[in-house]
C-alpha positions, -999 to 999 in steps of 0.1 A, spaced: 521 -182 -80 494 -170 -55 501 -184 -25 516 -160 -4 500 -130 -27 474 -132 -4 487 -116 28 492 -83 10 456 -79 20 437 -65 43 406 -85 58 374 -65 63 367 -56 96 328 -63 105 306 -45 128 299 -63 163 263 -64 165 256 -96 191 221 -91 190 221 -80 154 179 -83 140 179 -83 106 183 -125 96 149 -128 116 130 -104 88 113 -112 56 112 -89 24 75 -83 21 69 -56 -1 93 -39 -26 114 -9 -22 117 21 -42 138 15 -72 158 39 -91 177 29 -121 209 45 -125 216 31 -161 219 66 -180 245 78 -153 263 49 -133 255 22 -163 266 44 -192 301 61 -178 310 23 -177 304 10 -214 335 12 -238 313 35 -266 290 54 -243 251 56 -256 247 88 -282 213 106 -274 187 90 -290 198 57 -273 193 71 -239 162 86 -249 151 49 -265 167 36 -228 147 62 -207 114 56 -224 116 18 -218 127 28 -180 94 44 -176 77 20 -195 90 -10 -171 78 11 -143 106 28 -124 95 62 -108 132 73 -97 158 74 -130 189 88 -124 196 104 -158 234 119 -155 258 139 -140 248 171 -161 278 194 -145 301 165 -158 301 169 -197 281 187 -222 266 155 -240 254 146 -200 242 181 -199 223 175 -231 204 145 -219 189 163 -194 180 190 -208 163 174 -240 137 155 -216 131 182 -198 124 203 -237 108 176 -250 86 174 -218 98 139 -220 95 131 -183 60 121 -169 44 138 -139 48 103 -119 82 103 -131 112 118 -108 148 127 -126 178 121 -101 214 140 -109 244 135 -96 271 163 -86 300 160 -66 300 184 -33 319 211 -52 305 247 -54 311 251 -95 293 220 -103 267 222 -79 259 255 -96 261 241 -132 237 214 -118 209 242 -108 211 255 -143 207 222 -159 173 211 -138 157 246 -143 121 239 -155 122 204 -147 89 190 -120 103 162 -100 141 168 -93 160 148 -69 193 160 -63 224 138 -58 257 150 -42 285 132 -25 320 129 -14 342 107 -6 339 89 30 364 62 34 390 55 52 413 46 25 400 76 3 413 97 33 444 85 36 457 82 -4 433 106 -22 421 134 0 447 132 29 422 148 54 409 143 88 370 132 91 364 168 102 379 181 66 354 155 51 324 169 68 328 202 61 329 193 25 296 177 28 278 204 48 294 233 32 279 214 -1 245 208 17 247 244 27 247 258 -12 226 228 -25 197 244 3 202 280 -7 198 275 -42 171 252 -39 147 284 -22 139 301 -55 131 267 -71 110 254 -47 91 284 -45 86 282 -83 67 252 -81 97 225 -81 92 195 -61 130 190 -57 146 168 -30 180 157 -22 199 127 -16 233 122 -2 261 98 -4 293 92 18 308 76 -12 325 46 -2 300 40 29 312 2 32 346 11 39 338 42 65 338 34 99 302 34 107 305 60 135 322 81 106 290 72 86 264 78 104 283 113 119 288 131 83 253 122 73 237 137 107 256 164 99 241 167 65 206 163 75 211 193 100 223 214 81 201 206 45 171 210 69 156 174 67 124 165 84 104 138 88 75 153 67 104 164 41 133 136 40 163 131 24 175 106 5 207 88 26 225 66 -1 250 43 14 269 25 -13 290 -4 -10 306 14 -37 335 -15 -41 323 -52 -27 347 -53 1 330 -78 25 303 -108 29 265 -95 14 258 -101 58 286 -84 69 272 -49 48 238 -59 63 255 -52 96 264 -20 88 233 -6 75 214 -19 106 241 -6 127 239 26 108 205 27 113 208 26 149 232 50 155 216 79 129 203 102 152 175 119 129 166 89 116 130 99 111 139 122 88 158 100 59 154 73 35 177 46 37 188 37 4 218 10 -8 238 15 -37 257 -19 -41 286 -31 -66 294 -65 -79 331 -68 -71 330 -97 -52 300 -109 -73 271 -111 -45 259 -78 -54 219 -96 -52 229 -108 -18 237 -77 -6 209 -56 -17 187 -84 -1 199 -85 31 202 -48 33 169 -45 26 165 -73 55 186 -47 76 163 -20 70 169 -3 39 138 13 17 155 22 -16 175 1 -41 199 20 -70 207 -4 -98 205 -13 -131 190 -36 -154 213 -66 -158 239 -53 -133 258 -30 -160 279 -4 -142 319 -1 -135 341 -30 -130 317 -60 -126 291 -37 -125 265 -30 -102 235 -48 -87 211 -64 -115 175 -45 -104 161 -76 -126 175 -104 -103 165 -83 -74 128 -77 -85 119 -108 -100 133 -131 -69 111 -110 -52 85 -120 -74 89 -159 -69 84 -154 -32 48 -140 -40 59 -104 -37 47 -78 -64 79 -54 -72 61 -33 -90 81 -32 -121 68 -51 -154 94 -75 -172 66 -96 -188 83 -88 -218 120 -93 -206 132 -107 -244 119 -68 -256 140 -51 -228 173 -75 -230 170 -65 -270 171 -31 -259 196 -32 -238 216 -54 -260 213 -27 -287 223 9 -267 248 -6 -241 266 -27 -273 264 -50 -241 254 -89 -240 231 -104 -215 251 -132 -208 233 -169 -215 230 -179 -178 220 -143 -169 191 -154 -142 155 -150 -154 164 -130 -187 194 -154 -202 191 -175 -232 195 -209 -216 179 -202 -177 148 -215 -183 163 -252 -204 170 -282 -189 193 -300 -210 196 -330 -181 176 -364 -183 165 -361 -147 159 -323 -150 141 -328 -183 117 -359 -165 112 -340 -138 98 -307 -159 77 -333 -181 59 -345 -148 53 -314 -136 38 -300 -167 13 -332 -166 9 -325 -130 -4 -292 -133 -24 -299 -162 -41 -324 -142 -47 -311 -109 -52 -276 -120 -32 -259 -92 -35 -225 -89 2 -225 -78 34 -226 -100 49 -262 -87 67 -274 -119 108 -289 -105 140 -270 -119 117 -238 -131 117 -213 -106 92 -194 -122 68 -197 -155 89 -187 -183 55 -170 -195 57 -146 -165 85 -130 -184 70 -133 -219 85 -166 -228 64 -193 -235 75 -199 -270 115 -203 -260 121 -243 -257 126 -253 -221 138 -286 -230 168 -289 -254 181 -320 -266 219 -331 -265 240 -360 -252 230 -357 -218 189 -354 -228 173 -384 -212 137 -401 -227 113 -379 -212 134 -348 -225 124 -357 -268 90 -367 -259 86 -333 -240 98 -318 -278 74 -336 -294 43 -325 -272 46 -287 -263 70 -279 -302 46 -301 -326 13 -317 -310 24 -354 -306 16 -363 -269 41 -395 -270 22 -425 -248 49 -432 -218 54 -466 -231 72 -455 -260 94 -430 -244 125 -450 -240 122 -462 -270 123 -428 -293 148 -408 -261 171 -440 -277 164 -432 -308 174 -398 -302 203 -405 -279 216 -423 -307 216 -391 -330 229 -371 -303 263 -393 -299 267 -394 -336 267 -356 -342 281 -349 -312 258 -316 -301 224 -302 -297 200 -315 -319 176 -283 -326 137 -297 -322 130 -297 -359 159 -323 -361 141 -345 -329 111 -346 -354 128 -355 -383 137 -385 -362 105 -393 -348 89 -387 -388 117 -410 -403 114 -436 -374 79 -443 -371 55 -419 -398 83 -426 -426 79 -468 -418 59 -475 -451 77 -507 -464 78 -539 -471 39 -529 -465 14 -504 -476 -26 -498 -475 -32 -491 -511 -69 -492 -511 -97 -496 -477 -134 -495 -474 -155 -501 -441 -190 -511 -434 -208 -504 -405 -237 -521 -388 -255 -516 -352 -275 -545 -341 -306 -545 -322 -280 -548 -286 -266 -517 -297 -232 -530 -304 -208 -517 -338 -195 -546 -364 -172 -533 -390 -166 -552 -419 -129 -538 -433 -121 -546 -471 -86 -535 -486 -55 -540 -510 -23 -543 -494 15 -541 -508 43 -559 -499 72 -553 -524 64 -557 -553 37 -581 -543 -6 -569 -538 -32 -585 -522 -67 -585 -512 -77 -586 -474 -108 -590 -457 -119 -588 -418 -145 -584 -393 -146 -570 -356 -165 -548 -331 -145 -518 -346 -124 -506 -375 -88 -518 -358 -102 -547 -347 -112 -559 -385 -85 -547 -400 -62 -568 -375 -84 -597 -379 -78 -589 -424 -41 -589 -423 -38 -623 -402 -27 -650 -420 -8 -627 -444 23 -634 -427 16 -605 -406 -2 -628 -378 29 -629 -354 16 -600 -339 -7 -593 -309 -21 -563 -307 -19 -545 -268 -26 -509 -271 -30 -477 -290 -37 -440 -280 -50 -416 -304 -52 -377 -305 -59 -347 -331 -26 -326 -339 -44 -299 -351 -78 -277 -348 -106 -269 -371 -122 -290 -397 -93 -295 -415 -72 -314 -382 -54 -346 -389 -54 -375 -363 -27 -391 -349 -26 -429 -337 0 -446 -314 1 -482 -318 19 -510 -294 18 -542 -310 36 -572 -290 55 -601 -310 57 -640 -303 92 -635 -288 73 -611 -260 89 -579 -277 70 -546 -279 70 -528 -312 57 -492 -319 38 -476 -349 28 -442 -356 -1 -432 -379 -18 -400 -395 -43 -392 -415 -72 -370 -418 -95 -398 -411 -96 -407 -378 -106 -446 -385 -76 -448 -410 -49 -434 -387 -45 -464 -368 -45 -485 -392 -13 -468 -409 0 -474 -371 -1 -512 -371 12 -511 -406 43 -491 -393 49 -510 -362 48 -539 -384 72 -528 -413 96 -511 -382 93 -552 -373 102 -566 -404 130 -541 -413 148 -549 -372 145 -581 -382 164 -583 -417 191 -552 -401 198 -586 -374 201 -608 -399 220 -590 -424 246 -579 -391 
């Protein structure tokens, strides 16, 4: 049992900051994002990506619009040597485009990292060590002045090699992280990366990258927003860095975190797409930028085509987006719920109607077009659908803009389908229902042939005349009729042919297609002697004969209740 399990940890210890800035502030403008994918995302997946799947990754990096990529750890292994070196060959990298590496702060590697970036434009290199105090008390077993000697001494040989490059025409800058920064004391912190900024020769016309990763969640997304403000605060020079955060997912507020560092001050956000990265991985730059995005701010990264990039992903990483995965998941943008589904259904009028130049559509966060899907159904179907939910099917999979009054009447008829197979009924199957509930309804009676004739008179007003042969069983017969319109004289034919217990109240009638070729379809409400409302659909290429094949249907859906209640 758990219970007592518990104490054998220790709490996090926040920063005191009583007059502590950053909940007042608002993100108004994106940071600089670097994906770390090819390095952080890839050392994590069971069956690492061969080389032409990080080249296929890198390419849709670029093509999403990142300007920092963090392509390996080139002094690591010769396949993340490789990667690097066959984008710089292959002069793979565009001129906008800056490669980060990564190198622990160890002379031999550092070294081996110089040799890899040679010829390479935009360089920005990445060492570390470890900062924490747990690190220094089980790995490293060092004092903090051990720790900083590693880093500068490492800064030291990073600056000297960088001379000759630089003066080739390089434009190479560095970045630094105290690994672990969310478990340093921030005094620690911000003292070893002073330290490193002295000594790498950072200025505020030439600054480095400072990378504080919450490299394992430890604490509450506000509590890490304490530290980077305090951080901030007590960095002496710090005019001459960029604040960057590097969160994890541990504790599974990885978003939170990078949002209210940002809040706290911080300029630069490492991530990668759909949070892949050790453990539960790291920050999802997707979640980040698009939230971002439905707030009105531009992130400056393109996921209007987010289906293309999951596939991707999906493909190289061997790794699945799961279905609730927010903004790029199968299911985010369907409302399975009644309510939820009514709600979508009005909003989708609403904005048809008032033309508002803002998204305001209830349970859709943003418009699923935005991300390149407008063909995916928002509104699925199952045991928990209500009526607007199949009448929303209807309209935005097949045409058939359902008149209110008979959306109880087919979400029943659906609801009914929905118990009996017990799961989602796919929107072909919702049609299928509406076709063999209402377009299907041909017997006991059926328009075999129809004429009409047409006359103005000298008010200007229509008279039809209607003329037709009808089928009931087995049965045919002649009908006649006249009115101010075609339904009016085809209702006024069939009474008196034990069809007259009827009272016609309303019908609504709309094309289902474009062009020349377009069929019409008719939505009839007919009312009976007992006060009941009956429904009937029609279609047909004529437009005049559509109805009719409505009242027929709503009368033979009549007929056919009646005899199922009698027969019971």
């Amino acid at each position: 049992m758990m219970y007592e399990g518990c104490k054998k940890y220790i709490p996090f210890k926040p920063e005191y900051i009583p007059d502590r800035t950053w909940p007042n502030n608002v993100i108004k403008h994106a940071p600089i994002w670097c994906s770390v994918d090819l390095r952080d995302g890839n050392q994590a997946l069971i069956d690492p990506m061969n080389l032409e799947e990080k080249l296929e990754y890198f390419q849709t990096l670029v093509d999403i619009g990142f300007k920092e990529i963090e392509v390996g750890f080139p002094s690591a292994s010769e396949t993340e040597y490789e990667i690097l070196r066959t984008l710089i060959e292959r002069n793979m990298i565009p001129d906008d485009v800056t490669i980060q590496v990564l190198v622990q702060a160890r002379e031999h590697l550092i070294k081996r990292t110089f040799e890899a970036i040679d010829g390479a434009k935009n360089v920005i290199l990445h060492f570390y060590n470890s900062t924490s105090t747990l690190q220094r008390k089980v790995v490293f077993r060092m004092e903090m002045d051990g720790i900083i000697k590693i880093a500068t001494d490492a800064a030291a040989l990073i600056r000297k090699l960088s001379e000759p490059m630089i003066a080739g025409g390089m434009n190479l800058r560095y970045e630094y992280s105290p690994e672990s920064f969310s478990g340093t004391e921030m005094d620690n912190a911000a003292l070893i990366c002073q330290k490193v900024i002295e000594t790498i020769g950072a200025t505020p016309q030439n600054k480095i990258i400072l990378n504080l990763p919450a490299t394992v969640e430890g604490s509450m997304p506000n509590q890490y927003a304490d530290q980077i403000e305090y951080f901030i605060r007590h960095l002496p020079s710090r005019d001459c860095a960029i604040i960057s955060v590097h969160p994890h997912n541990d504790r599974g507020t990885g978003v939170a975190t990078t949002e209210m560092a940002l809040l706290a001050g911080a300029e630069r956000v490492e991530g990668t797409l759909f949070g892949n990265g050790e453990r539960t991985g790291n920050v999802d730059i997707v979640t980040v930028a698009m939230n971002m995005y439905t707030q009105g701010v531009d992130p400056h990264l393109d996921f209007s085509h987010i289906n293309r990039i999951k596939e991707m992903y999906e493909r190289c990483t061997k790794m699945v987006v799961p279905p609730r995965q927010p903004y790029a998941g199968e299911l985010v943008f369907t409302a399975f719920s009644g309510s939820h589904q009514d709600a979508i259904n009005k909003g989708t009028q609403y904005m048809q109607e008032s033309q508002s130049p803002y998204w305001e559509i209830p349970y859709l966060p943003i418009d699923p077009a935005d991300v390149g899907r407008e063909y995916e159904p928002i509104i699925r179907i199952n045991s928990q659908s209500g009526k607007g939910g199949a009448a929303f099917v209807m309209q935005h999979n097949f045409g058939y803009d359902l008149p209110k009054v008979m959306h109880a009447e087919f979400g029943h008829i659906v609801q009914v389908e929905t118990d009996r197979v017990g799961k989602e009924l796919p929107a072909e199957r919702v049609f299928e229902l509406f076709k063999e509930a209402y377009i299907d309804a041909t017997y006991p009676y059926e328009l075999l042939r129809h004429s009409f004739q047409e006359t103005t008179g000298a008010d200007g007003k229509s008279h039809v005349k209607f003329c037709g042969t009808l089928r009931h069983t087995d049965t045919t017969f002649d009908v006649s009729g006249e009115g101010n319109g075609p339904i009016d004289a085809f209702f006024n034919a069939i009474h008196g042919q034990k069809m007259d217990r009827f009272t016609f109240v309303d019908y609504k009638e709309h094309a289902i297609s474009d062009g020349s070729d377009s069929m019409a379809v008719a939505y009839i409400q007919l009312r009976d002697k007992d006060g009941k409302d009956v429904f009937g659909v029609g279609i047909d290429h004529n437009i005049n004969l559509a109805p009719l094949r409505g009242i027929l249907s709503a009368i033979n859906r009549a007929w056919c209740a009646r005899h199922r209640k009698a027969n019971a």
